[in-house]
C-alpha positions in Angstrom: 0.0 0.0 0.0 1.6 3.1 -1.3 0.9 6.9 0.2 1.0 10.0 -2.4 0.4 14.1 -0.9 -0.4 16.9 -2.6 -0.2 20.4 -1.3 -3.7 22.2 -2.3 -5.6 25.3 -1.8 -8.5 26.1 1.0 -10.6 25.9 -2.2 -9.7 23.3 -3.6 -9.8 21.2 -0.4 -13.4 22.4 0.1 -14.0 21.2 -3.6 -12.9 17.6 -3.1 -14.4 17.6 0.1 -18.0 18.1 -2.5 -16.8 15.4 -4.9 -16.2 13.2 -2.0 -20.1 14.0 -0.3 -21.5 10.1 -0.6 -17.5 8.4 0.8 -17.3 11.1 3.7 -16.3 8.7 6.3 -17.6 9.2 10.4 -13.9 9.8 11.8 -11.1 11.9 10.8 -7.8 13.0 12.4 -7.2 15.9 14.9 -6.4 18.7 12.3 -8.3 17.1 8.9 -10.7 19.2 7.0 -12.2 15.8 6.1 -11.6 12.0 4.8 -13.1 9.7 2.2 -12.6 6.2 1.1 -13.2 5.4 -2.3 -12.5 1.6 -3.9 -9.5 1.7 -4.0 -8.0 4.5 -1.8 -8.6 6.6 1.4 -8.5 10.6 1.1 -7.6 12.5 4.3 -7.2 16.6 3.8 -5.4 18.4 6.6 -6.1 22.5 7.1 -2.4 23.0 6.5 -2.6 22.0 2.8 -2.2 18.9 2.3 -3.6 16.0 1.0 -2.5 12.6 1.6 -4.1 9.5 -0.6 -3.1 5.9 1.0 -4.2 2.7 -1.1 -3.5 0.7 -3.5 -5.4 3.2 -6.2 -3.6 6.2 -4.7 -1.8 7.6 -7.9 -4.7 7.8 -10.2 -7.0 9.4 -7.4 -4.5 12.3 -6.6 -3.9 12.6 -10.3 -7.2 14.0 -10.2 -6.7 16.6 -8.5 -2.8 17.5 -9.4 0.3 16.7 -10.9 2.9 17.3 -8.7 2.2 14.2 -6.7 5.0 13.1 -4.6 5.7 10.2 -2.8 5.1 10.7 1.1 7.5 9.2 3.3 6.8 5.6 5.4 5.4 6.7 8.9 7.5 6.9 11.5 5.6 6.2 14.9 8.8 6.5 17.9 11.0 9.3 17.1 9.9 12.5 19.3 9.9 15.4 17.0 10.6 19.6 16.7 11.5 20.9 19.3 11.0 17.7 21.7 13.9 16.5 24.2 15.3 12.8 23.7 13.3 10.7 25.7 10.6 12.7 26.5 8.2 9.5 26.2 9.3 8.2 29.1 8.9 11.5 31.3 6.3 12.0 33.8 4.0 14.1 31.5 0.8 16.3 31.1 -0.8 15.6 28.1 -3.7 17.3 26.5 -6.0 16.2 23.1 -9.7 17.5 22.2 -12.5 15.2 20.5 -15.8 16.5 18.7 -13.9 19.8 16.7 -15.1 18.6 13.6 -18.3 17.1 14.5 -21.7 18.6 13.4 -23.7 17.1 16.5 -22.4 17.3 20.0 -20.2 19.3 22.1 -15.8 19.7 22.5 -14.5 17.8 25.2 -11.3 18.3 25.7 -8.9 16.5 28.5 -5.7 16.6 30.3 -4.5 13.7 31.7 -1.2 12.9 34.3 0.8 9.9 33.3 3.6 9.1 35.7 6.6 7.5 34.0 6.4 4.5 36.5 3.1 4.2 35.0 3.8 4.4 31.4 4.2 0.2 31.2 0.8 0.2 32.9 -0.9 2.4 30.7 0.4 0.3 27.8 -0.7 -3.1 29.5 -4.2 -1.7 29.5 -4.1 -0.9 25.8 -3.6 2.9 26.0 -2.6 3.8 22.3 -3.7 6.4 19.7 -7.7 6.2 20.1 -7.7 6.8 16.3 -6.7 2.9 16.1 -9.7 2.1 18.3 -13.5 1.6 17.8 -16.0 3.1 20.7 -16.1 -0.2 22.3 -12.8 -0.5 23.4 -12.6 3.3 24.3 -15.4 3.0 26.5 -13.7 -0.1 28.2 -9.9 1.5 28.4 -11.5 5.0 29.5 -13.6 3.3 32.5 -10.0 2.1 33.8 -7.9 4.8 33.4 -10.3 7.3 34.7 -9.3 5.9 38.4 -6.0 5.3 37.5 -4.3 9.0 36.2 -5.5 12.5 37.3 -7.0 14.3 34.4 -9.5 16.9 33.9 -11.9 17.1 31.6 -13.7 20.2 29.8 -16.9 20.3 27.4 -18.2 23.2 25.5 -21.7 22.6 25.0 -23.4 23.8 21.5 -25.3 26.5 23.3 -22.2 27.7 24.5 -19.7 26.9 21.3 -22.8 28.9 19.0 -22.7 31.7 21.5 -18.8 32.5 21.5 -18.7 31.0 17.7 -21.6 34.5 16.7 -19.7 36.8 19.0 -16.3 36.4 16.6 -14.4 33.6 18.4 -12.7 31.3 16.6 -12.8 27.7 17.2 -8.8 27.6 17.6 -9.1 30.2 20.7 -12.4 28.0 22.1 -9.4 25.4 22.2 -6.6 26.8 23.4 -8.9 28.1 26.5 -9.9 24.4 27.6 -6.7 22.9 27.2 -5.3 25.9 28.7 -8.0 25.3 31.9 -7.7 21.6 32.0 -4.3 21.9 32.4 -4.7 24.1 34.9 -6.5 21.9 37.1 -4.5 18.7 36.7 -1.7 20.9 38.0 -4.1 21.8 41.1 -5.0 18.4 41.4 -1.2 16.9 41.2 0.8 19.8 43.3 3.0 20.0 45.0 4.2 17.3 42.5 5.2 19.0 39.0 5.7 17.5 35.9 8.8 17.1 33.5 6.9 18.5 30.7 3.3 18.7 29.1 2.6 18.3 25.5 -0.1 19.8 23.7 -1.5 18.0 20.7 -0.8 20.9 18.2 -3.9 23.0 16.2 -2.4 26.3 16.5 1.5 27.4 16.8 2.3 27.7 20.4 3.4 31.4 20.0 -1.1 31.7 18.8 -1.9 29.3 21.3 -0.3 31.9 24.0 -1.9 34.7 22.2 -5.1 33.4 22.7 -4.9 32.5 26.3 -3.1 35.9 27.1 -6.2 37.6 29.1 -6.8 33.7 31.0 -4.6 32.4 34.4 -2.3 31.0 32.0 0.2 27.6 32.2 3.4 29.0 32.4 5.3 28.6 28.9 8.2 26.7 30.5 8.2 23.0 30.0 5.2 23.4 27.4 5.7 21.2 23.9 3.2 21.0 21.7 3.2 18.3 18.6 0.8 17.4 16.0 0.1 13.7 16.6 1.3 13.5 20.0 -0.9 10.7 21.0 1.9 8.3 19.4 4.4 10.5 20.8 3.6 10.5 25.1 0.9 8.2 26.6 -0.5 10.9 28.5 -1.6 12.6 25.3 -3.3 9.2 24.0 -4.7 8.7 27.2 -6.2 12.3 27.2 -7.6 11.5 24.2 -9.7 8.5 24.8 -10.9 10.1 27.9 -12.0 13.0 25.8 -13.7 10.3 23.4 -15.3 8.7 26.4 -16.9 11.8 27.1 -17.7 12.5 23.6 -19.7 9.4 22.8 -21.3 9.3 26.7 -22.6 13.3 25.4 -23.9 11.8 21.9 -25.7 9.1 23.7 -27.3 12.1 25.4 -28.0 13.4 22.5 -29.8 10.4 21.0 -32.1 10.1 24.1 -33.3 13.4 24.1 -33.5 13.4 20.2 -35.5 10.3 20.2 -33.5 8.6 17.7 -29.3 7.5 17.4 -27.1 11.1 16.4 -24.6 10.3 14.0 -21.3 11.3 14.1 -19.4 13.1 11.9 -19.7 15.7 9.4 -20.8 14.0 6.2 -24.4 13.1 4.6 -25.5 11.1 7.3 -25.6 14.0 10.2 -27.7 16.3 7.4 -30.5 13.6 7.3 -30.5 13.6 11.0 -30.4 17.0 11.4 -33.5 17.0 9.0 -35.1 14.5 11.0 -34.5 16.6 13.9 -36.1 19.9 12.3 -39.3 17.9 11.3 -40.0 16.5 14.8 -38.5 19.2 17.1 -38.4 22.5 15.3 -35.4 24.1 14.4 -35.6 26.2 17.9 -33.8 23.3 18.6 -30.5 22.8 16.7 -28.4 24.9 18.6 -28.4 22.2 21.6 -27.4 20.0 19.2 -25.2 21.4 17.1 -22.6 23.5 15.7 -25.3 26.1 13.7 -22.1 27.3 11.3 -21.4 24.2 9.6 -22.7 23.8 6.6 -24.7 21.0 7.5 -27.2 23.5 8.7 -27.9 24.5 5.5 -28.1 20.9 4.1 -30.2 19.8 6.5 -33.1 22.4 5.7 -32.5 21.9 1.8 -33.4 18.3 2.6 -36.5 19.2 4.1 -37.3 22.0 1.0 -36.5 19.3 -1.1 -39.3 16.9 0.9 -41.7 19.3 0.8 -41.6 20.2 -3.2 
């Protein structure tokens, strides 16, 4: 299985993201704009630009979209990287990830999480890893564990509250940066006097922006503070954080479901605009902003669905 990128345009992201409308899949990575799986061939587009094709059928699908196609380099999952000290995996660490950014229906959670290095073989014995690589189930089972084993603290921004700030002018990167910033905060209450060697930040902003944005808050003091894209294979703490956030996620869409009266998808793609359609008909559309994220375009795909119904 071979991997190809291409570096794109906003625009032309936003255009393959419209080709791709009926192989949206459910889940895609921290960061991603979307991802699609065709035959032969699995699309993931990042904000940053680019586009990465994995599959067998890779090279004809990104030659769809551009020329200068180049081969993308075999993923490396141990080596720290940037600006990250040698052997910083096995430090005693604060690690912070957010679920639900990209999700239509249901709220941010984000989570920081303690990990101990004396408790790094532990957290690997009870299957701690990249949540990416794991299905609800086994979230659900490793979060019940580690949720009395490390100190963490966990933040959710409800939809009333994300549409609120989102209208005002706040962008969803500062939203961010404020939880982490906070649930950091109070994993350092709840751990002190003890400090840790470091905390890493899985990265959606440069830290210098990240700073910016928390400038006005009580703010984690910039010594020690790493942040990486794809940290969850980087510290366990950070892939820990993560399926505690996803615990919470999915615990909040079940939620969802009961007070909806039917199962929320998850997700941005087609799926979410026939539930949000669904929603409209038997609830009113009073109600979509305890449900979802009202600037998506979704929205608007949901009530062209019901137009479409009516004519």
């Amino acid at each position: 299985m071979g991997n190809v990128v291409l570096n794109l345009s906003l625009p032309e992201i936003n255009k393959m993201k419209s080709y791709y409308e009926s192989k949206l899949l459910d889940k895609f990575p921290p960061g991603s704009v979307f991802s699609a799986k065709t035959a032969s061939c699995t699309i993931t587009a990042y904000k940053s630009g680019k586009v990465l094709f994995q599959g067998n059928g890779n090279e004809a699908e990104a030659s769809r979209w551009g020329e200068a196609a180049a081969k993308a380099p075999a993923k490396s999952k141990a080596a720290p990287k940037g600006n990250l000290p040698e052997g910083f995996s096995q430090w005693s660490v604060i690690g912070s990830d957010e679920v639900g950014t990209g999700d239509f229906f249901g709220p941010i959670t984000v989570v920081a999480a303690y990990v101990r290095k004396e408790d790094i073989p532990l957290m690997k014995e009870l299957g701690v890893r990249d949540s990416k690589d794991l299905n609800d189930e086994k979230i659900i089972a490793i979060a019940k564990v580690i949720k009395d084993v490390v100190p963490f603290s966990l933040m959710t921004l409800k939809n009333e509250k994300y549409n609120q700030l989102q209208k005002s002018g706040m962008s969803q990167g500062k939203m961010k940066a404020i939880l982490h910033n906070q649930a950091i905060l109070n994993v350092l209450e709840k751990i002190s006097p003890v400090k840790p060697d470091g905390i890493l930040i899985d990265q959606f902003v440069q830290g210098s922006t990240y700073f910016q944005h928390v400038k006005n808050q009580k703010a984690v003091a910039q010594e020690n503070v790493y942040f990486s894209t794809k940290a969850e294979g980087i510290h366990l703490a950070v892939a820990a954080a993560s399926i505690l956030a996803r615990y919470a996620f999915v615990q909040y869409i079940d939620k969802l479901s009961e007070s909806a009266g039917f199962k929320i998808p998850k997700g941005a793609g087609a799926q979410v605009d026939e539930a949000a359609a669904r929603l409209i008909l038997k609830k009113g559309r009073e109600v979509l902003p305890q449900f979802v994220k009202l600037h998506f375009a979704n929205t608007e795909k949901a009530i062209n669905l019901i137009n479409k119904k009516k004519n």
